[in-house]
BAVEXDREN-256336 format. One record per residue (C-alpha): residue in one letter; x negated, y, z; residue number from 1. Coordinates in Angstrom, 2 decimals. Each point is the difference from the previous one (the first is absolute). Layout:
# BAVEXDREN-256336
> A/X/Y/Z/NUM
...
END
This chain:
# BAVEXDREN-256336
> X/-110.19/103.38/48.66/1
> X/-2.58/-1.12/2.27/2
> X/-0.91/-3.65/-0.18/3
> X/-1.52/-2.04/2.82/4
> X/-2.28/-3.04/-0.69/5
> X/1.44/-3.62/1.30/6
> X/-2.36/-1.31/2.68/7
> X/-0.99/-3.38/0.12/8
> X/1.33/-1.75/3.18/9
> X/-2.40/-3.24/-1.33/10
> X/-2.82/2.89/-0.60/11
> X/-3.86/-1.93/0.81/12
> X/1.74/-3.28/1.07/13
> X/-1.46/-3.33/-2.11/14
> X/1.36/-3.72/0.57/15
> X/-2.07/-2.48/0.07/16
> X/0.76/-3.81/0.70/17
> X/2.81/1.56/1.94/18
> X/-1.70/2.51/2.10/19
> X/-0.38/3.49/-0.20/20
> X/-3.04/1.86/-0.36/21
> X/-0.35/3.61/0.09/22
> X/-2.08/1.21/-3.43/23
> X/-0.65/3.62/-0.45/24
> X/-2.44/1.74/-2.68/25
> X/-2.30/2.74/1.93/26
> X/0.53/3.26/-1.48/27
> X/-2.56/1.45/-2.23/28
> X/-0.96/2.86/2.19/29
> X/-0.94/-1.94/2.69/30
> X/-1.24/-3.23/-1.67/31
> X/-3.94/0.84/0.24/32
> X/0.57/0.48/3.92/33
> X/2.41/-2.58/0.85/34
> X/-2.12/-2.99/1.02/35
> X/2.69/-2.64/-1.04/36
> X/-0.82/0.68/-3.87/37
> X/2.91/0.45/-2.34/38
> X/2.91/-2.15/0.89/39
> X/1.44/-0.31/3.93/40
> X/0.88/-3.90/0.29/41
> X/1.41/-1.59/3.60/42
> X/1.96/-2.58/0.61/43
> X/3.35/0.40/2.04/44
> X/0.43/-3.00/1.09/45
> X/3.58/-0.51/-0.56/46
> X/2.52/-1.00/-2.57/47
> X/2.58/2.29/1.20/48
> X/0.69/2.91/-2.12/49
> X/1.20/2.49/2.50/50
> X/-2.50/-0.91/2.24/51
> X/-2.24/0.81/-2.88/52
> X/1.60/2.98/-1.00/53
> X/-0.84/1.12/3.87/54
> X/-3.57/-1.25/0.11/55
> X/-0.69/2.31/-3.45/56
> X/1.47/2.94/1.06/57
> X/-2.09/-0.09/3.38/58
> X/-3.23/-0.53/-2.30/59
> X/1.41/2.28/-2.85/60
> X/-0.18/2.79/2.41/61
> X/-2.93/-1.40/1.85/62
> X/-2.32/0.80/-3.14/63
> X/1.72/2.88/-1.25/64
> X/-1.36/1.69/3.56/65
> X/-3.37/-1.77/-0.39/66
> X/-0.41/1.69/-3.70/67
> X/0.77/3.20/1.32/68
> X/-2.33/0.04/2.39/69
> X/-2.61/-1.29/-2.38/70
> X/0.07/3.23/-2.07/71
> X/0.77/2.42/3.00/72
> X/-2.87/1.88/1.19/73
> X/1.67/1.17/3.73/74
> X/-1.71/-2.73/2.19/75
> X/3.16/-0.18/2.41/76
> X/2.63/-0.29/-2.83/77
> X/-2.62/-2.67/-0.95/78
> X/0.29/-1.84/2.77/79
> X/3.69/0.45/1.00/80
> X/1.12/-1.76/-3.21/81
> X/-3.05/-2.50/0.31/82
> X/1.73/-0.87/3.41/83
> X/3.93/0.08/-1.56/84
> X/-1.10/-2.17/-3.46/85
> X/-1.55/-2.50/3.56/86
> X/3.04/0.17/1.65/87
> X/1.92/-0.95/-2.62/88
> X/-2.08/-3.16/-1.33/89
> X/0.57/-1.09/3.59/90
> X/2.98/0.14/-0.30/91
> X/0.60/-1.55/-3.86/92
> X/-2.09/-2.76/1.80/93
> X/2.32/-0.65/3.03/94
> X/-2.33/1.81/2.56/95
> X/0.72/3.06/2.28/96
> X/-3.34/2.21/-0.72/97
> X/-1.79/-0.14/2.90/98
> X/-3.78/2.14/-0.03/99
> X/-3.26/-2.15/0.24/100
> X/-0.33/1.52/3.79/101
> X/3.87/-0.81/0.96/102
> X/-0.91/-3.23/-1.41/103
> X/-3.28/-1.20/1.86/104
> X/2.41/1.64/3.16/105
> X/2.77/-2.34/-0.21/106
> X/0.71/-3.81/0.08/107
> X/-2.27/-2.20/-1.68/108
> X/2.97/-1.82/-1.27/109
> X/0.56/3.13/-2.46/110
> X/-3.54/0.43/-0.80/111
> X/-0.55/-3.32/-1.55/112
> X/3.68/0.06/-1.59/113
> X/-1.18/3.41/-2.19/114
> X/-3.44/-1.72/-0.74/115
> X/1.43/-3.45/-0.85/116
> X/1.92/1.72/-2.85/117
> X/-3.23/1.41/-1.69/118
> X/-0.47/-2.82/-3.01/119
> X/-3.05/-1.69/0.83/120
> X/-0.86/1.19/-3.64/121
> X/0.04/3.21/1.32/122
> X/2.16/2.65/-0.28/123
> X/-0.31/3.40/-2.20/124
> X/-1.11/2.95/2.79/125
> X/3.06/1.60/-0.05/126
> X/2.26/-3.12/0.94/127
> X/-2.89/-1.04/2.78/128
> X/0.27/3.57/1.27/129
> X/3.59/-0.20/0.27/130
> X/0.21/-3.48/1.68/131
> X/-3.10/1.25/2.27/132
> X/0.74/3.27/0.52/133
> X/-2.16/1.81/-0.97/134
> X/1.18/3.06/-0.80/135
> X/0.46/2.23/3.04/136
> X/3.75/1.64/1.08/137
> X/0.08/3.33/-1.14/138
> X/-0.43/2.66/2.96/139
> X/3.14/2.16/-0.79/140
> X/1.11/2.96/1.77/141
> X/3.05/0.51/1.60/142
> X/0.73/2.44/-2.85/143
> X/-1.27/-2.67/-2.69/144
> X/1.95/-2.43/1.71/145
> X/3.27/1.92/0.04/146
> X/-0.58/0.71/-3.86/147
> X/0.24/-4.10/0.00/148
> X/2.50/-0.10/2.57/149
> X/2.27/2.62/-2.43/150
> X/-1.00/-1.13/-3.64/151
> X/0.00/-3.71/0.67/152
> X/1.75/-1.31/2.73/153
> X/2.77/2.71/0.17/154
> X/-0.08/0.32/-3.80/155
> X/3.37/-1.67/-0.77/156
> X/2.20/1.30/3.03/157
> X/-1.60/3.57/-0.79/158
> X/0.65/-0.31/-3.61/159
> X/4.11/0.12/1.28/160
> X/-0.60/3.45/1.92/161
> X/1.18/3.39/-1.66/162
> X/-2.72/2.39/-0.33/163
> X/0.77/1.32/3.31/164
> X/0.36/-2.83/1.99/165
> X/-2.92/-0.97/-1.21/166
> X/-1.57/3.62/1.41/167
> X/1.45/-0.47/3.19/168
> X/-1.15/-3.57/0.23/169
> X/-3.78/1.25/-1.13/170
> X/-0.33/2.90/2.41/171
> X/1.07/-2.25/3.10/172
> X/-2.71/-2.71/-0.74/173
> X/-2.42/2.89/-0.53/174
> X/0.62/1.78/2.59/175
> X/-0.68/-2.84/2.42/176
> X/-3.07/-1.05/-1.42/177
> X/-0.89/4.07/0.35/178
> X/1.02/-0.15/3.23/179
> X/-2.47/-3.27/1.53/180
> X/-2.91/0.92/-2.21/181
> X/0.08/3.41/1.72/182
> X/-0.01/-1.82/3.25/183
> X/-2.51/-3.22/-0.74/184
> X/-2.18/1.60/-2.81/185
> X/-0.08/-1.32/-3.92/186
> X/-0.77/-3.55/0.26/187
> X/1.04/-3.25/-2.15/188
> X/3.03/-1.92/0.95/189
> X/-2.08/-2.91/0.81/190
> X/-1.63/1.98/2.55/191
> X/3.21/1.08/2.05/192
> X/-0.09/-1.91/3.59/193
> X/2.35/-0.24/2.20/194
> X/-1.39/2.64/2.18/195
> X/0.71/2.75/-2.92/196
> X/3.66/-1.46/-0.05/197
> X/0.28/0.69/4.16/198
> X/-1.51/3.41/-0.75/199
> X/3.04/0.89/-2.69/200
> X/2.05/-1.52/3.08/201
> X/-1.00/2.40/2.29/202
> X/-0.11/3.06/-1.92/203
> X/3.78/-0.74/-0.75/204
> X/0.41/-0.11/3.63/205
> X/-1.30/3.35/0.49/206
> X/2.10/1.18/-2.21/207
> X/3.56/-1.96/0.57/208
> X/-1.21/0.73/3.55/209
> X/-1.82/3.14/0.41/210
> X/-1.77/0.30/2.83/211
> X/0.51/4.27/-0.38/212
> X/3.92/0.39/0.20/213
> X/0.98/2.56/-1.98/214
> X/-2.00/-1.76/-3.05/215
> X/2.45/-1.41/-2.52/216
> X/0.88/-3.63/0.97/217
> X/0.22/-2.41/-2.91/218
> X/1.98/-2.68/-0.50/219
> X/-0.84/-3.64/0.36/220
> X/1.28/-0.73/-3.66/221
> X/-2.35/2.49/-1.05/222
> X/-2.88/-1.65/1.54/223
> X/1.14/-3.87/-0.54/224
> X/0.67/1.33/-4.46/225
> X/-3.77/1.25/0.05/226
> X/-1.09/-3.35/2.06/227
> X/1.72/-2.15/-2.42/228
> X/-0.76/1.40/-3.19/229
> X/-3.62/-0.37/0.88/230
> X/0.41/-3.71/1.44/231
> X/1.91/-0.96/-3.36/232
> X/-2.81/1.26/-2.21/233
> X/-2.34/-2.16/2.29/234
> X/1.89/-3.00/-0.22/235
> X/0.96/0.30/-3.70/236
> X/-3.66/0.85/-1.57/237
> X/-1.50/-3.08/2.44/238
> X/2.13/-2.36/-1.22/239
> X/-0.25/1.18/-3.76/240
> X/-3.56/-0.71/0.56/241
> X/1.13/-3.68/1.29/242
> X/-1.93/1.17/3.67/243
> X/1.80/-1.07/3.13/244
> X/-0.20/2.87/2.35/245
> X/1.22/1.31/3.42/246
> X/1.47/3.34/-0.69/247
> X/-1.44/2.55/2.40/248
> X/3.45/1.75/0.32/249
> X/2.23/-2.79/0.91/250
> X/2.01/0.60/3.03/251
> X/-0.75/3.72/0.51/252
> X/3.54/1.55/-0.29/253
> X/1.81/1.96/2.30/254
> X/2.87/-0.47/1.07/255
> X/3.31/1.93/-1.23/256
> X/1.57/2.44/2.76/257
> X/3.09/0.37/0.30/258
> X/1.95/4.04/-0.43/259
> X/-0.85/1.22/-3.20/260
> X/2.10/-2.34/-2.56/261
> X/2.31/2.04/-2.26/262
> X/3.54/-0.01/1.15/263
> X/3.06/0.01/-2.00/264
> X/2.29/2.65/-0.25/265
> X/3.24/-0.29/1.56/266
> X/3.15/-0.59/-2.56/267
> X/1.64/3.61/1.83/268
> X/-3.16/1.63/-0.61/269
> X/-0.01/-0.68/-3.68/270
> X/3.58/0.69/-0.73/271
> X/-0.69/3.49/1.95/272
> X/-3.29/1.26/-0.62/273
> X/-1.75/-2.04/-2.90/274
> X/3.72/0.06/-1.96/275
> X/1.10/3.51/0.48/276
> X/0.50/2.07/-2.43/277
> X/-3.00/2.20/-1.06/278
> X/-2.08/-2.12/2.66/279
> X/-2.35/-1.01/-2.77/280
> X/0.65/2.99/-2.38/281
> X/-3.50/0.94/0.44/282
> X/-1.81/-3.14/-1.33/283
> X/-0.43/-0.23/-3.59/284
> X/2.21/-2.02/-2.19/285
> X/-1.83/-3.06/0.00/286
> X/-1.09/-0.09/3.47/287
> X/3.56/0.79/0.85/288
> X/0.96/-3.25/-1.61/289
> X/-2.37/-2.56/1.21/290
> X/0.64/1.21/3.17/291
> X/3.58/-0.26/-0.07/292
> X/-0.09/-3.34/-2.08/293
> X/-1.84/-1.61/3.17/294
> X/2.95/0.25/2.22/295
> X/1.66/-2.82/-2.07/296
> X/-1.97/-2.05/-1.36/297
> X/-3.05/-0.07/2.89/298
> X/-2.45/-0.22/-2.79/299
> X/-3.54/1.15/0.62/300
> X/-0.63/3.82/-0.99/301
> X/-2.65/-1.54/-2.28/302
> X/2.70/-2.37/-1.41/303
> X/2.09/2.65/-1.53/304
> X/-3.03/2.42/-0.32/305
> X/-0.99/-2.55/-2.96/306
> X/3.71/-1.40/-1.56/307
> X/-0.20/0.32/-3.50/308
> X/3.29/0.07/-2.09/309
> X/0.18/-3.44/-1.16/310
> X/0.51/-1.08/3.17/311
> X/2.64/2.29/0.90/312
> X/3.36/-1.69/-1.15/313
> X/2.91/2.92/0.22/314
> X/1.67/-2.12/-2.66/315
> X/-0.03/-3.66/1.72/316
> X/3.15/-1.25/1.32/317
> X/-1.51/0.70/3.33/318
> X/-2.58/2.99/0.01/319
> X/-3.02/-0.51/1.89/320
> X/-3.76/0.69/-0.22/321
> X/-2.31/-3.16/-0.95/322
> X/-3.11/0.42/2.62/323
> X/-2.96/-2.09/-1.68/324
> X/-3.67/0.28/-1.26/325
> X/-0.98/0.81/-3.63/326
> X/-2.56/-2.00/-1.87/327
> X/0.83/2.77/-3.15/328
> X/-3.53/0.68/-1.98/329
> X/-0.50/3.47/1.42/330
> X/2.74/-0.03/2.38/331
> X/-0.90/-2.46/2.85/332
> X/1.34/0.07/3.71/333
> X/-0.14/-2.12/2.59/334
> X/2.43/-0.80/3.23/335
> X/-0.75/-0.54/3.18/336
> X/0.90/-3.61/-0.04/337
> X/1.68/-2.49/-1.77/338
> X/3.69/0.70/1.96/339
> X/-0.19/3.05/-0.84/340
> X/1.05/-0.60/-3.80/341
> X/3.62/0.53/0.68/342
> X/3.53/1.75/-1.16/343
> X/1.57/2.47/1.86/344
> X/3.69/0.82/-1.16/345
> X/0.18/4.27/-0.20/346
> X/2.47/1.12/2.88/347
> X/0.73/3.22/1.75/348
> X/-1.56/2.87/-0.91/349
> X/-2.80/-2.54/-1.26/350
> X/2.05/-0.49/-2.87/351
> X/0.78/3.82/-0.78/352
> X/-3.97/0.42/0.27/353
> X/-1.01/-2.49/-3.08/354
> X/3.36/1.45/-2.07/355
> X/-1.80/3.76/0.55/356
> X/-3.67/-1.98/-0.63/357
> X/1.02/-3.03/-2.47/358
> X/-4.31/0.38/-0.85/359
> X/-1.41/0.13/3.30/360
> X/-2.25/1.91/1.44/361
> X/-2.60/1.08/-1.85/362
> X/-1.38/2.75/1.94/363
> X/-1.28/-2.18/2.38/364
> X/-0.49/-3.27/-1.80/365
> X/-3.31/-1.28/1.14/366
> X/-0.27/2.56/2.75/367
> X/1.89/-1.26/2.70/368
> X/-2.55/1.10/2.21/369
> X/1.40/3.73/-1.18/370
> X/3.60/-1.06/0.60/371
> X/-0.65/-0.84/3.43/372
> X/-1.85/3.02/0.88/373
> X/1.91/2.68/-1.57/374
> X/3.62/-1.89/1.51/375
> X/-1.73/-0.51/3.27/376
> X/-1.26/3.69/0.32/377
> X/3.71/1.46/-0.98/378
> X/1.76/-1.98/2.43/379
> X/-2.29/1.38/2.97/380
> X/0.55/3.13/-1.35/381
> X/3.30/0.29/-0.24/382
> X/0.98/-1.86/3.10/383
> X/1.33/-3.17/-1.45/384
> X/-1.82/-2.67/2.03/385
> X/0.79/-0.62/3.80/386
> X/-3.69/-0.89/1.12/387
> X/-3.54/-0.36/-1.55/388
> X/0.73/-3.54/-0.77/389
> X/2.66/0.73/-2.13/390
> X/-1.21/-0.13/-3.65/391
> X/1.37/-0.45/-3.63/392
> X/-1.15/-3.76/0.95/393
> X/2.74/0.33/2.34/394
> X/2.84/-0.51/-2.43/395
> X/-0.94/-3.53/-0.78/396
> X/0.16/-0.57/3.64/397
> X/3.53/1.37/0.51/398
> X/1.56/-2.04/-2.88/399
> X/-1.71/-3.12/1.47/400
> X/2.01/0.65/3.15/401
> X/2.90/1.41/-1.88/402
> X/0.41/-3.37/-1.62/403
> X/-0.33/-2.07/3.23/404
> X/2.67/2.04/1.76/405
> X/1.66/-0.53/-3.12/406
> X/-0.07/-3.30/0.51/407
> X/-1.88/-0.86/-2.97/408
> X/-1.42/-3.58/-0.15/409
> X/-3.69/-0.10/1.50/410
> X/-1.48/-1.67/-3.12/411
> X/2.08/2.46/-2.66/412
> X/-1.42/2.42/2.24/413
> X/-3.73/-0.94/-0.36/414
> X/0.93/-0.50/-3.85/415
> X/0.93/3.29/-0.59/416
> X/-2.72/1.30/2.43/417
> X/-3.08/-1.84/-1.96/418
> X/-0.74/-1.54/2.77/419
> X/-2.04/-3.55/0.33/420
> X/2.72/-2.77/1.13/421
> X/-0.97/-2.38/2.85/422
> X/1.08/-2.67/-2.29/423
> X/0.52/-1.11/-3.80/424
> X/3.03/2.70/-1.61/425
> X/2.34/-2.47/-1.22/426
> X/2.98/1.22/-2.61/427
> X/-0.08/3.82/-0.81/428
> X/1.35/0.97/3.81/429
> X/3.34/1.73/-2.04/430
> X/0.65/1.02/-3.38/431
> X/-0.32/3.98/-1.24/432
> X/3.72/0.10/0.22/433
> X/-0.20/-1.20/4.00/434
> X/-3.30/1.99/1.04/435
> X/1.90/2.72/-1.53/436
> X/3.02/-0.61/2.22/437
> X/-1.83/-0.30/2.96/438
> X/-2.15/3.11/-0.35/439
> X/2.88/1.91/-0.86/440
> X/1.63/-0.08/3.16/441
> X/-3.05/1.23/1.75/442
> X/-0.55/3.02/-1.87/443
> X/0.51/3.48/1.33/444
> X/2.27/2.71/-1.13/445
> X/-1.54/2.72/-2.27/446
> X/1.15/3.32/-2.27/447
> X/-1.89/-1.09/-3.30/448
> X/-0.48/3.82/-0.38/449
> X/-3.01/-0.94/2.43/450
> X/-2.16/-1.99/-2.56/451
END
């Protein structure tokens, strides 16, 4: 049985006459180069504990990066922590790090407010270098700075991706970085200028406009996702760094055009063609299923692609599907958004699907991205879609409007969708038993021999 030690939430905190100090030995390894000696002493000038708690951690961390980069031998590792271990005394000291240069740059007002909190004692080197700034901002790359952007700032909403999502979410932000470097050279972040942000503009252009016309045309969400991703990273990193920034790709998105949304099947075409017998005879068993499970329940083919058992209740007084994330050590997924945690009660040949697949789907769990190509390609191929913008996507989009012609209520609608609500959800918008109702009477006719 593994044991794990009990940390210390008082850890380096000493009371004195009612205010905190922060009191830390120097490790031995680093105690002959350490100019402060053996022991780490400063007062926090408060006689709040949490506040103190706060303060220490900032400094806690604050030397841990300093003694690393006193026994490092890479001069920029050096000096990036030199600059973090800074930043963060700044901060433990109620300052926003600002460098010596940004400093003598700005108000005067600030100036003398860092220099008026320098004891007039005199202040170890490393606190007068934070308050001063005197340590310079690290010149990160755009590739250094996404490695921040991903392993600190994204860390805890990443940590809730499955391995794949987190893939998917990876080779997006890479390939847009790929993508500008190619077009404004390797440079560091703090070098991009507005001028390299119109240049990504109009190289979009060419392409979601194409001068040549028989040169693919791209779409303006493909342009405006690369645009983005790139303007997030910007903003993000600058204000981890506590530096207040005009983002060089603000405004620059094109605007969506109109023609090549998906559409929904039509109810008749379903029943006919997607419902037939043998229509879907070709697909494999698993495919089959999600496939045919999306005409009832409108759930996202990467919703069902990844339902694991447990949430797959045959045996409830109602059966239906529980859509949510998974925090499970080993097993994590995350949703779209927060509406889209929801129950679906199991109608139709929905139902029939999950009695034939009570585990899920397997095959494709974590490969959606599969799903939808190998579903997409058979129904081309086998005539099943009435135009180009007819994909699996499609189903969701039919039992939307299947619900409204239904007459389904417009919020128990945008429940069962996972859809954001224009306004608080109050209540549960219908119990199993009534969703189940409702849906029922929508749901097409079907030989289970079919599934």
């Amino acid at each position: 049985m593994r044991h794990y030690r009990k940390v210390d939430p008082d850890r380096y905190l000493l009371q004195r006459q009612g205010i905190y100090y922060y009191w830390r030995r120097i490790p031995a390894v680093v105690a002959g180069i350490d100019s402060r000696g053996r022991l780490v002493r400063m007062s926090l000038k408060t006689d709040d504990l949490a506040e103190a708690r706060a303060k220490r951690d900032a400094l806690e961390a604050a030397d841990n990066d300093y003694w690393q980069a006193l026994i490092l031998d890479e001069d920029e590792a050096k000096a990036r922590l030199r600059y973090k271990a800074a930043a963060r005394r700044a901060e433990a000291l109620g300052f926003s790090y600002r460098t010596s240069s940004e400093l003598a740059s700005g108000s005067l007002a600030e100036l003398i407010k860092h220099v008026l909190a320098i004891p007039p004692a005199g202040a170890p080197p490393e606190v007068e270098a934070a308050v001063l700034g005197r340590e310079d901002r690290p010149r990160d790359s755009w590739w250094q700075a996404y490695e921040i952007y991903k392993n600190e700032i994204k860390k805890e909403e990443l940590a809730k991706k499955s391995p794949g999502q987190l893939k998917r979410w990876e080779n997006t932000r890479k390939a847009a970085i790929s993508n500008f470097l190619k077009l404004v050279g390797e440079k560091p972040i703090a070098d991009t200028t507005r001028n390299d942000g119109v240049a990504l503009h109009k190289y979009w252009l060419g392409r979601v406009v194409p001068d040549d016309k028989t040169k693919k045309r791209y779409s303006p969400n493909s342009a405006n996702k690369q645009i983005g991703i790139l303007g997030n990273i910007y903003s993000e990193y600058f204000k981890r760094q506590q530096e207040d920034r005009k983002n060089p790709f603000s405004d620059l998105s094109f605007k969506e055009r109109g023609g090549q949304k998906r559409k929904p099947f039509a109810s008749e075409w379903i029943q006919s063609a997607i419902l037939a017998p043998g229509a879907l005879a070709g697909m494999n068993d698993e495919g089959r299923g999600i496939t045919l499970a999306q005409v009832e329940t409108g759930c996202r083919p990467g919703e069902l692609c990844n339902i694991v058992p447990e949430d797959i209740l045959l045996d409830a007084e109602v059966p239906h599907i529980h859509v949510r994330a998974r925090t499970d050590p080993g097993d994590t997924r995350d949703i779209k958004t927060e509406q889209s945690d929801r129950r679906i009660p199991l109608v139709g040949v929905a139902l029939e699907v999950f009695k034939r697949h009570p585990k899920g789907f397997p095959r494709y769990k974590d490969k959606e991205d599969s799903y939808s190509a190998m579903a997409n390609k058979y129904l081309k191929e086998n005539g099943l879609r009435p135009s180009r913008q007819h994909t699996v996507y499609s189903f969701r989009h039919s039992f939307e409007d299947r619900m409204l012609e239904g007459g389904i209520d417009l919020e128990l609608r945008e429940v069962l969708m996972g859809h954001k609500l224009e306004r608080p959800l109050y209540g549960e918008k219908g119990t199993l038993q009534f969703r189940q109702k409702v849906l029922s009477a929508i749901a097409l006719e079907f030989d289970p021999a079919i599934v």
